[in-house]
C-alpha positions as a printed Julia matrix, in Angstrom:
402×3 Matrix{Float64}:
 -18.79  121.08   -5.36
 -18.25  123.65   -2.73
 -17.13  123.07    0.66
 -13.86  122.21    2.51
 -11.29  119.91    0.56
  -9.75  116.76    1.9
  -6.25  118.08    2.08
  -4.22  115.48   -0.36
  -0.27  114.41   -0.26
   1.81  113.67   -2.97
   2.67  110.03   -3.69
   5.9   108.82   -4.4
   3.88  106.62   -6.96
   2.07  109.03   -8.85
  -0.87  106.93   -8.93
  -3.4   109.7    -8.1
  -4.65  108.27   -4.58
  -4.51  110.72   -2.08
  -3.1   109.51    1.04
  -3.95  110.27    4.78
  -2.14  113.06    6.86
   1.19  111.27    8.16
   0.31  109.92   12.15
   1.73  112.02   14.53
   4.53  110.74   16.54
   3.3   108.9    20.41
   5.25  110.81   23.32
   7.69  108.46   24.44
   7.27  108.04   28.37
  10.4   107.83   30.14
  10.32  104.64   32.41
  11.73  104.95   35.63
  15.42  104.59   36.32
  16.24  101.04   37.57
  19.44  101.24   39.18
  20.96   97.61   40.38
  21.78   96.75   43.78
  24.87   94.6    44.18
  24.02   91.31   45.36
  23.87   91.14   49.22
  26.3    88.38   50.76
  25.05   85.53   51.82
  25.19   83.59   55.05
  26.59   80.21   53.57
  23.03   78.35   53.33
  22.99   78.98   49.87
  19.93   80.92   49.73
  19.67   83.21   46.95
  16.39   86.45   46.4
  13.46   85.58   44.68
  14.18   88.14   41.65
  17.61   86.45   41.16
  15.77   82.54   41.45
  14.0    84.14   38.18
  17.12   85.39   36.27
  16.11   89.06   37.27
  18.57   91.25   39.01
  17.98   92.93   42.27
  16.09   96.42   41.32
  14.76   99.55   43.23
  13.29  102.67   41.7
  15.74  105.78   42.16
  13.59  108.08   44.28
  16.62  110.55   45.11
  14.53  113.14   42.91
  11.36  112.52   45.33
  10.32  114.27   48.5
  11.39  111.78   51.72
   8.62  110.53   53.4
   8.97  110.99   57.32
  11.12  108.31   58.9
   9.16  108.85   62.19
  12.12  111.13   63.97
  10.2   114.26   63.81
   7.22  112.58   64.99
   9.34  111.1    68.01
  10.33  114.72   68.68
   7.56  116.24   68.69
   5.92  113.06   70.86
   9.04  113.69   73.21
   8.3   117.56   73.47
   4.75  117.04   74.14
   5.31  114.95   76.89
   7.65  117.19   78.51
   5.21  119.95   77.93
   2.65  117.85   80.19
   4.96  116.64   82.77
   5.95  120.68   83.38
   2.3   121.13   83.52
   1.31  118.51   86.33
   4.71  119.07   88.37
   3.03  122.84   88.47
   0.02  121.16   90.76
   2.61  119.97   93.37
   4.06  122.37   95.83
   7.29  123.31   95.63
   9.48  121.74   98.55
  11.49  124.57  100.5
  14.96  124.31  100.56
  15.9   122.75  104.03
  13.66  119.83  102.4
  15.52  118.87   99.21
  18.7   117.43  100.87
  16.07  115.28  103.11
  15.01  112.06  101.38
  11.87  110.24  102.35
  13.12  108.75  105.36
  15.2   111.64  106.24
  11.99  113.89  106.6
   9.92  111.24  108.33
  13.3   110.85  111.29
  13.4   114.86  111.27
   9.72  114.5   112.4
  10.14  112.23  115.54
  13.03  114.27  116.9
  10.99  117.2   116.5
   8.3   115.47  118.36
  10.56  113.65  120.82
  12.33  116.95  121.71
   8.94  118.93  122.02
   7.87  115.77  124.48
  10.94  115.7   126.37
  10.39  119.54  126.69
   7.01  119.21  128.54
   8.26  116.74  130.8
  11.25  118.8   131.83
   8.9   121.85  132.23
   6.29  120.06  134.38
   9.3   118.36  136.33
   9.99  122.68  136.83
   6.84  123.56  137.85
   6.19  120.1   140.44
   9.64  122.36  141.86
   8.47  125.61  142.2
   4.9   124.68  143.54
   6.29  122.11  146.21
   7.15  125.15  148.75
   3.25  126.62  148.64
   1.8   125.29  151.55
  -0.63  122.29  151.8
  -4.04  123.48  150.23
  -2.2   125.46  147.02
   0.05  122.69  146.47
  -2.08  119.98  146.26
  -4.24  122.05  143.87
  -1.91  123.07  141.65
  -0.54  119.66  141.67
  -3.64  118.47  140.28
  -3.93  121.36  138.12
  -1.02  120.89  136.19
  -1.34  116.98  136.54
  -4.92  117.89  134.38
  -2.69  119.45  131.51
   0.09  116.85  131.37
  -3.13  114.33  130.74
  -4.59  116.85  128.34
  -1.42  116.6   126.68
  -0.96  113.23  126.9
  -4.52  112.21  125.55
  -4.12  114.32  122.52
  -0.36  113.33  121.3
  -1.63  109.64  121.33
  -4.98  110.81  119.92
  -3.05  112.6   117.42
  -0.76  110.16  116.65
  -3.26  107.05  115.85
  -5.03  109.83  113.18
  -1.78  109.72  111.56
  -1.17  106.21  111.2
  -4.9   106.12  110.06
  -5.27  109.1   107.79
  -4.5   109.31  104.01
  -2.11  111.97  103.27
  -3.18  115.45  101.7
  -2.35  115.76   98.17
  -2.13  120.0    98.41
  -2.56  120.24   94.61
  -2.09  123.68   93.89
  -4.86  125.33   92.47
  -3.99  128.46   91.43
  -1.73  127.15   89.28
  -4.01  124.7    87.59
  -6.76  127.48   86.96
  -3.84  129.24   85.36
  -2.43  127.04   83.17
  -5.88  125.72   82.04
  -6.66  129.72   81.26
  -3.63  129.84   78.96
  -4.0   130.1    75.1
  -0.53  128.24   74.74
  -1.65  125.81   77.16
  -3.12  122.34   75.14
  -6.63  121.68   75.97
  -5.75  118.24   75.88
  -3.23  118.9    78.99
  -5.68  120.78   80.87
  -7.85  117.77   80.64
  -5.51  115.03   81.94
  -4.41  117.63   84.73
  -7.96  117.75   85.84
  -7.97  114.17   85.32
  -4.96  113.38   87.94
  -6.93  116.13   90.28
 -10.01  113.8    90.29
  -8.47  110.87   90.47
  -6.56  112.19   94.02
  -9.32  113.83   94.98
 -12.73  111.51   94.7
 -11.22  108.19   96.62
 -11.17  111.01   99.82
 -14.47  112.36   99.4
 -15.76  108.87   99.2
 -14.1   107.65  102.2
 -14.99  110.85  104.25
 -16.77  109.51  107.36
 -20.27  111.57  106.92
 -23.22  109.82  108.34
 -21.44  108.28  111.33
 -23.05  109.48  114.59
 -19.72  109.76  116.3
 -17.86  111.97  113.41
 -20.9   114.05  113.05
 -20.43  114.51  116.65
 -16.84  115.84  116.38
 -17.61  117.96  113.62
 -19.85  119.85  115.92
 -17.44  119.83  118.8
 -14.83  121.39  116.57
 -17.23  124.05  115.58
 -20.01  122.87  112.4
 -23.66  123.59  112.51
 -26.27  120.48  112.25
 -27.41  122.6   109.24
 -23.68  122.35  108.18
 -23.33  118.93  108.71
 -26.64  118.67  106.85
 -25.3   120.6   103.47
 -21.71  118.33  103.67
 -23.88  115.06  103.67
 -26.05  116.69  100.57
 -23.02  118.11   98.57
 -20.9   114.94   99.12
 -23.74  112.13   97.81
 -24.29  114.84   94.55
 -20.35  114.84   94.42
 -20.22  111.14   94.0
 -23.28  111.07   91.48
 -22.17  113.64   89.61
 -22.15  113.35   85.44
 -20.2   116.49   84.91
 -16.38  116.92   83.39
 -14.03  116.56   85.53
 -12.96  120.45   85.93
 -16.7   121.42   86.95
 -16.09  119.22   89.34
 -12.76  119.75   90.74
 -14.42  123.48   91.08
 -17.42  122.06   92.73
 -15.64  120.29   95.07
 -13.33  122.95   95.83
 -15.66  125.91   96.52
 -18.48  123.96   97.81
 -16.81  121.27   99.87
 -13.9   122.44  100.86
 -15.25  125.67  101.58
 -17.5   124.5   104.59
 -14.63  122.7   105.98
 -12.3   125.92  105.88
 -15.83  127.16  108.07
 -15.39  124.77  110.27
 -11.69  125.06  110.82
 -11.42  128.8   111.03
 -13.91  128.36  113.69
 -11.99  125.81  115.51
  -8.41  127.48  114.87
  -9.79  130.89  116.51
 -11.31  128.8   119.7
  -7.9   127.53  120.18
  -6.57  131.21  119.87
  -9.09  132.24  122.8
  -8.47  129.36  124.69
  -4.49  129.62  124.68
  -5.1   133.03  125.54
  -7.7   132.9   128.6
  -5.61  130.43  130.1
  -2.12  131.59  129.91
  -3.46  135.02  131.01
  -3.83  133.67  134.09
  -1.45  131.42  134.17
   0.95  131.7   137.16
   4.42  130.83  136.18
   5.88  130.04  132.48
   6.52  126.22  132.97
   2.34  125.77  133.04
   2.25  128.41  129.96
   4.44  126.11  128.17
   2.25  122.72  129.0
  -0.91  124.34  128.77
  -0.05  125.34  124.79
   1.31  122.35  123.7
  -1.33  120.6   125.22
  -3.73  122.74  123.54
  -1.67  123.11  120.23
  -1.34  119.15  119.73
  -5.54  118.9   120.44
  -5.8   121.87  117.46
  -3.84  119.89  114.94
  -5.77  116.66  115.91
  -9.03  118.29  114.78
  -7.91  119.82  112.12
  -6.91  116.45  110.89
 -10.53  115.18  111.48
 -12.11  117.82  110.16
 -10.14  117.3   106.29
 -10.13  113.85  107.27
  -6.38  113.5   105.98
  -2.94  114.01  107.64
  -0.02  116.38  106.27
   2.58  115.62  104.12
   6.48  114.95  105.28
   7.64  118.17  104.63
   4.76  120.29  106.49
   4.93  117.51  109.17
   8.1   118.3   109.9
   7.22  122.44  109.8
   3.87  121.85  112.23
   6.17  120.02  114.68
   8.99  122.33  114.22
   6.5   125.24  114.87
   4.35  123.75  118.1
   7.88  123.3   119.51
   8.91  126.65  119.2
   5.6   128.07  120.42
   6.18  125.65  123.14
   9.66  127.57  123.91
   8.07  131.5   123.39
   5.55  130.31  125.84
   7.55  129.08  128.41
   9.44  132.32  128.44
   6.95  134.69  127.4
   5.48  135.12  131.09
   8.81  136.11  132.35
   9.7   139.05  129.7
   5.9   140.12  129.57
   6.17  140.48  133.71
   9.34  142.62  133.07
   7.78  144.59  130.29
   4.85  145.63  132.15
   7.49  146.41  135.26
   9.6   148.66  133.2
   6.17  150.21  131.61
   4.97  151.46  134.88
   8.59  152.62  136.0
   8.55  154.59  133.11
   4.64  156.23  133.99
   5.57  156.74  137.76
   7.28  160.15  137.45
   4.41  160.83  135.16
   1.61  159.46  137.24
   2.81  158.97  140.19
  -0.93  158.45  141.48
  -1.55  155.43  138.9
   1.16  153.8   140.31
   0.74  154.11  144.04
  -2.95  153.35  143.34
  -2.75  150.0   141.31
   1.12  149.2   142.39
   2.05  145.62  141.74
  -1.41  144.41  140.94
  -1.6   146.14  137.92
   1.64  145.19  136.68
   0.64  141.5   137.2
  -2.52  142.31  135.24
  -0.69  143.82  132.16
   1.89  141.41  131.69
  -0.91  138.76  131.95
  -2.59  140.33  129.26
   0.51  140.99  126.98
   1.36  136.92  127.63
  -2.67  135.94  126.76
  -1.9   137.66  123.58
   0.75  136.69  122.62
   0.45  132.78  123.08
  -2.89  133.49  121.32
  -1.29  134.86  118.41
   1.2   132.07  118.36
  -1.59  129.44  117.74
  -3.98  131.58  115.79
  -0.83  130.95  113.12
  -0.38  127.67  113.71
  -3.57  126.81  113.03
  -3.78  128.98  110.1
  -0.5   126.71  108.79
  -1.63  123.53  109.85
  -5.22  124.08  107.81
  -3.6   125.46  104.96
  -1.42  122.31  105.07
  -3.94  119.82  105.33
  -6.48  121.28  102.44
  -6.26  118.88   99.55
  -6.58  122.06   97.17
  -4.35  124.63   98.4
């Protein structure tokens, strides 16, 4: 019969059964290495492990030939490095103190403050205690009306320092996040999306409790806001944008960016409109000033009002450290002002010395009148200039985002 045979195997017995292909032998698995712990010494009550209660030896499995599993260091590390990474990132938003401020603590910076403002007081009273001096030899009409001239500006002054200081104790302070550096940072490929977020996240958090407690539909702040230089239609558009503000379903970087351009950008308006009506005002009236002493009342009277409505207008107050800088600069315009009549006088003198051999005609024609004129002008400019830039700090100072 054809076809495949049934291979056969010869038998020890001879007895002419065939016998079935040998079984192949099962691969032996090697069991795992048990390796025995010594027993662990006990703590004298006798107790004994649960393998040993059984008559079986403490075992583990050997798993020195096995990759480690992570013990949770690296983890830590990288945990560690990632929150360094995010505390770098948020201490970007704060500005950087200068240096006269880092050996200042807290309450050094708040006592550096009130000297500042007790010598810039002390320094008005000694120059109106000057100019009650000089005026007491004009006779009877021009003393009496300058008396009440410069007792007008000592009130002035008066009225706004206290004015000034009750904002203060009422105000929330500014927290001048810096937002250059957060649009950087958040623009970064290396930067973590994830740390963009939470910055934006701190930023809101400062940022809504002083929108929401901005004083917008009170007659009486509505009213200031117009005195200091807004528009009704202004006003209008700051009561719209602030209700959407506070209804506002967006993420919290639209609307840090709303709030900033928006917002904040009617205020700086409002501000630069006030800061340059201080300018024209210190100006007008030191131009014609008489004598330095009323210079010197007459800007710190009008620099203290500036800084007041400034404050109302962000509705906040400045930090320590630019505290300390607005005070330290009112003072010294206080100081250039009291002296800036004098060397303005003796400019223009020496300026027309120098044109008489030149124009001998000018001279004789306008004489001492013009030189009066000229150094008026020179001093109007200059004390103008002087709080032009201290407005220009003080706003910059107060604006939440900076």
């Amino acid at each position: 019969m054809a076809g495949r045979s049934i291979p056969t195997y010869v038998d020890d017995d001879d007895d002419g059964v065939p016998l079935a292909p040998p079984m192949r032998p099962e691969a032996v698995k090697t069991p795992p290495v048990i390796v025995e712990e010594p027993p662990e010494e006990g703590d004298g009550d006798g107790e004994v492990p649960q393998g040993e209660a059984v008559g079986l030896p403490a075992q583990r499995i050997d798993t020195s030939n096995s990759i480690p599993l992570a013990d949770g260091t690296l983890l830590a590390r990288e945990g560690e490095r990632e929150q360094q990474r995010l505390e770098e990132f948020l201490a970007t938003l704060e500005p950087a103190p200068p240096f006269w401020a880092r050996w200042l603590d807290s309450a050094g910076l708040r006592w550096a403050a009130v000297l500042l403002g007790s010598a810039l007081t002390l320094f008005v009273i000694a120059q109106a205690s000057l100019f009650v001096s000089q005026v007491s030899a004009l006779p009877e009409p021009a003393r009496t009306i300058a008396l009440v001239g410069g007792g007008i500006v000592v009130l002035a002054f008066v009225i706004a320092g206290v004015r000034l200081i009750l904002l203060y104790v009422r105000l929330q302070t500014t927290p001048a996040f810096q937002t250059d550096a957060l649009y950087e940072l958040s623009a970064r490929q290396l930067t973590r999306a994830a740390h963009a977020r939470h910055a934006y996240e701190v930023v809101y958090d400062r940022l809504r409790p002083i929108l929401a407690t901005y004083p917008l539909g009170t007659a009486p702040f509505e009213r200031k806001l117009v005195l200091c230089g807004a528009t009704a239609d202004e006003v209008a558009r700051l009561t719209k944008m602030r209700e959407n503000l506070l209804r506002a379903n967006q993420t919290k970087a639209d609307w840090v960016r709303e709030f900033d351009r928006h917002f904040l950008g009617l205020l700086d308006e409002v501000a630069a409109r006030r800061i340059r009506r201080a300018a024209l005002s210190a100006g007008k009236l030191t131009a014609v000033s008489p004598r330095g002493s009323v210079d010197a009342v007459i800007v710190t009277a009008l620099a203290v009002e500036l800084v007041g409505d400034l404050c109302a207008v962000y509705n906040v107050r400045a930090n320590r450290v630019d505290t300390v800088r607005i005070v330290g600069t009112v003072l010294l315009n206080t100081a250039a002002a009291s002296q800036a009549d004098d060397l303005t006088q003796e400019g223009a003198h020496h300026l027309f010395d120098a044109l008489q051999g030149h124009a001998s005609w000018l001279t004789a024609l306008f004489g001492k009148a013009a030189q009066k004129v000229t150094g008026g002008v020179a001093d109007g400019v200059v004390n103008g200039s002087l709080m032009y830039r201290l407005g220009r700090l003080t706003a910059r100072a107060l604006r939440p985002l900076q």
